[in-house]
C-alpha positions as CSV (number, residue, x, y, z in Angstrom):
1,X,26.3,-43.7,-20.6
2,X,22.9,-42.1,-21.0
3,X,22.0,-39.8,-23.7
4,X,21.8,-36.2,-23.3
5,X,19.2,-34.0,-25.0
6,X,18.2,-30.3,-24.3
7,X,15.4,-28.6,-26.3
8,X,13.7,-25.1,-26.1
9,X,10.7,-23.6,-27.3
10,X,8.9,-20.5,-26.8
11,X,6.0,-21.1,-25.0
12,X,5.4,-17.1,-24.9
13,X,6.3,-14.4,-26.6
14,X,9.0,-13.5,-23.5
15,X,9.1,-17.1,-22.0
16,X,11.3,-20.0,-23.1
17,X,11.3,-23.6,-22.2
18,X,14.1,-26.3,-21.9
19,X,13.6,-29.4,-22.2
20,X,16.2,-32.0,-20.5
21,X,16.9,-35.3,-20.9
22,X,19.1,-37.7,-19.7
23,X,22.5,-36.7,-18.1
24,X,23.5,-33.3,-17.4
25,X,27.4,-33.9,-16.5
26,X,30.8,-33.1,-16.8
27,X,30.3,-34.9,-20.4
28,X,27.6,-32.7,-21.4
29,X,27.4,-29.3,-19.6
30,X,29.2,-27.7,-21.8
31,X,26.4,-28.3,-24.5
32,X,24.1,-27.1,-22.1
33,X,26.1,-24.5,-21.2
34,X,26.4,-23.1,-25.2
35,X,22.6,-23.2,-24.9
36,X,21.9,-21.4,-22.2
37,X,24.8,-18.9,-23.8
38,X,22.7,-18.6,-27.1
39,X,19.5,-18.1,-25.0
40,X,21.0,-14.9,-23.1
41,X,22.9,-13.4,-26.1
42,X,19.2,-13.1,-27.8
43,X,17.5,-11.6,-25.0
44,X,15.3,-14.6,-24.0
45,X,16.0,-14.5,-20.1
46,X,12.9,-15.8,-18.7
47,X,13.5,-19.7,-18.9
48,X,11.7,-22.6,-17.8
49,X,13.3,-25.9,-17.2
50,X,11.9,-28.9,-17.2
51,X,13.5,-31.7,-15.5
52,X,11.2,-34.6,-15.9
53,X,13.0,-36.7,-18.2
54,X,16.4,-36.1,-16.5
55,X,17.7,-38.9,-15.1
56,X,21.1,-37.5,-13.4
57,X,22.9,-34.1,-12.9
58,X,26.2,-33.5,-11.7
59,X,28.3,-30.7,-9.8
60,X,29.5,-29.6,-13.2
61,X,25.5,-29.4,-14.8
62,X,24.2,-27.7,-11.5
63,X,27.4,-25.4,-12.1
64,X,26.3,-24.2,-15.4
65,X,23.4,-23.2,-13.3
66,X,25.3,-20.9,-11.0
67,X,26.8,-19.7,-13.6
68,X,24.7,-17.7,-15.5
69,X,21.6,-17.5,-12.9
70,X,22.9,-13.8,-12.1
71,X,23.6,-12.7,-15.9
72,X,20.2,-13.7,-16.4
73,X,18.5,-12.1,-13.3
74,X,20.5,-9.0,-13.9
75,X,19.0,-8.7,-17.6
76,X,15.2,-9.2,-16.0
77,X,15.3,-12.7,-16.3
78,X,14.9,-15.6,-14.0
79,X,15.5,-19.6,-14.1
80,X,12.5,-21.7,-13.2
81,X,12.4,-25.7,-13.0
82,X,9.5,-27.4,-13.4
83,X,8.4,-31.3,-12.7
84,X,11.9,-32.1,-11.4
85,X,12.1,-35.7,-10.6
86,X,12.7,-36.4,-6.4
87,X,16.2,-38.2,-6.5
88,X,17.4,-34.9,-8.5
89,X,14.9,-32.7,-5.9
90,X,17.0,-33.8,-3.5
91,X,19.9,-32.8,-4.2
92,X,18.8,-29.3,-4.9
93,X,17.5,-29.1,-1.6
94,X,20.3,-30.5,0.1
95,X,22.7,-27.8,-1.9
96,X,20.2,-24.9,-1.1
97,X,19.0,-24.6,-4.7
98,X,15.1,-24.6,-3.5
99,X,16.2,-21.1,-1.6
100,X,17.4,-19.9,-5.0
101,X,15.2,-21.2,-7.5
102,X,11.7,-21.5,-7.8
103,X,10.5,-24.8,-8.6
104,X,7.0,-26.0,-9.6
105,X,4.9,-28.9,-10.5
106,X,3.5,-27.8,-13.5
107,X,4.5,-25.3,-16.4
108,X,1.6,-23.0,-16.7
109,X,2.5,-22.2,-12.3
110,X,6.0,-21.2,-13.5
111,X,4.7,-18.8,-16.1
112,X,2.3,-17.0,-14.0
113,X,5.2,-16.3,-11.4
114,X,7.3,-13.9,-14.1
């Protein structure tokens, strides 16, 4: 199995980025999962993710998605992907994820659209 890694940084004072590598599944989500947790709990709600290094996600990672995308709007924030790689750009289009995310080439696009 792959390794799993998810990173954030500021990039603004009111936007945050995360970084994700490797798998996001039923193995790992739940680590994902704490750190979107810890994310909304401080009040950092506007989130960028960037997908380019991920090489697989599952059910249970775009779950962890679902999850908390309406916490998140509801406290003025929003979920944004950025350079998400085709095979995984698929899949959100095929699940109807591109009519409930944004999703952009390039981070600096995401930040203008908050």
């Amino acid at each position: 199995m792959e390794d799993y890694q998810a990173d954030c940084q500021k990039i603004t004072d009111d936007v945050s980025k995360i970084t994700i590598k490797g798998f996001l599944d039923a193995h790992t989500a739940s680590q994902f999962e704490e750190l979107l947790k810890s994310l909304i709990e401080k009040g950092q709600v506007r989130l960028i993710v960037d997908m380019d290094k991920l090489n697989y996600i599952s059910s249970t990672g775009l779950g962890v998605f679902m999850g908390y995308i309406e916490d998140i709007r509801e406290k003025g924030g929003d979920i944004k992907f950025v350079r998400v790689p085709d095979k995984i750009y698929k899949i959100f289009a095929i699940l109807g994820f591109t009519a409930i995310y944004e999703i952009f080439n390039e981070e600096g696009e995401a930040i203008e659209k908050f």
